[in-house]
C-alpha positions in Angstrom: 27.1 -1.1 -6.3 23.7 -3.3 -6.9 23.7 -2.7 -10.7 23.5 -6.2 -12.1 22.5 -8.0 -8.5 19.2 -9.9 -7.9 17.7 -7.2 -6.4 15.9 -4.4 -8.8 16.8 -0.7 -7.6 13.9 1.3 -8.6 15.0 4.7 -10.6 15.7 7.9 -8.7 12.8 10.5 -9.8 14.6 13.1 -7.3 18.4 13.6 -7.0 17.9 16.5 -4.3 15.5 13.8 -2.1 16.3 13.4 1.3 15.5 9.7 1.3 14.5 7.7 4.3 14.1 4.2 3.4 15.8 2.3 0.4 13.0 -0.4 -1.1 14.4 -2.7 -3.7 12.5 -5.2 -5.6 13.0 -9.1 -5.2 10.7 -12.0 -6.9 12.0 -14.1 -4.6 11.9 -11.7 -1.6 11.9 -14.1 1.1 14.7 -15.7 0.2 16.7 -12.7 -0.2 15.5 -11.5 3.3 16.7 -14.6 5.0 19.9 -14.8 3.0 20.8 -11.2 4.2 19.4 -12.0 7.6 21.8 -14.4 7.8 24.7 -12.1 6.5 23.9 -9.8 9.2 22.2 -6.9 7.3 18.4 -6.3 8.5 15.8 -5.7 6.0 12.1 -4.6 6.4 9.1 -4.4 4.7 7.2 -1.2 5.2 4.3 -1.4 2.6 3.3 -4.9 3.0 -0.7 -4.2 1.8 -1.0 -2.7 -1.6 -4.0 0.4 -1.5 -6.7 -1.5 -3.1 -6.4 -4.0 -0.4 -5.8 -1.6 2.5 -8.9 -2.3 5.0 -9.5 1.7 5.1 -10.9 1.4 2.1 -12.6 -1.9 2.0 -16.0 0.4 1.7 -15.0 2.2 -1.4 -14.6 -1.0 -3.3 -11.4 -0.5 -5.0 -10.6 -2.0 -8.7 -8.0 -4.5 -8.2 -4.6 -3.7 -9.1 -2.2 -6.3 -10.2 0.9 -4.4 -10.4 0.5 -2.8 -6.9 -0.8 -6.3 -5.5 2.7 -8.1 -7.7 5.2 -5.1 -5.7 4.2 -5.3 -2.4 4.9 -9.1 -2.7 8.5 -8.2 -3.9 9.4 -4.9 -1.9 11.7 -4.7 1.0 13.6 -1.8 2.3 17.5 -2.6 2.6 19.5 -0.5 5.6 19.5 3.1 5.4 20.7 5.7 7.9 22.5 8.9 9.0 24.9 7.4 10.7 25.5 4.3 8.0 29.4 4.8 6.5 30.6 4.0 3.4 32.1 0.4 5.2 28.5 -0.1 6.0 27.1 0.5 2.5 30.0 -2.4 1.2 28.9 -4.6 3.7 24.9 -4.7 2.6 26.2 -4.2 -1.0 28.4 -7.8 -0.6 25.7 -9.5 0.9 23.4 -8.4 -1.8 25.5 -9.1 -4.6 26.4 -12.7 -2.9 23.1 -13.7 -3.4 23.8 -14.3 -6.8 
């Protein structure tokens, strides 16, 4: 249902994956958080701090990584439960695709 919305849905690697969060990339990620938030559909953002910046490993002096560094600034993780129905899924796919 998000094929051709603003957010990017990242390929599944793993059909048989019991998956526990759903992260989609957004550019403009803030916008799209508040624009759900607003909808009623929560959003999170669980990996914030790309490794190389991670302050674990601050001593190891870690070549800089763009890419990872770009992501975290665009990932957040859209609903996802056991319990979610199908009526739940439409409702965070219209938001999503409302955001034009």
């Amino acid at each position: 249902q998000l094929s051709g919305s603003s957010v990017v849905v990242p390929p599944e690697r793993d059909p048989g994956h019991v998956y526990h969060l759903f992260p989609v990339r957004a550019a403009n990620r803030d916008r799209v958080r508040a624009s759900l938030t607003a909808s009623g559909v929560e959003t999170l953002i669980h990996y914030p701090i790309p490794l190389p910046k991670q302050e674990a490993l601050a001593g190891t002096h870690p070549a800089d990584c763009p890419v990872a560094t770009r992501v975290a600034g665009e990932i957040l993780s859209l609903p996802l439960h056991p319990r979610m129905t199908l009526s739940d899924v439409d409702i965070v796919a219209a938001a999503v695709n409302a955001l034009g």
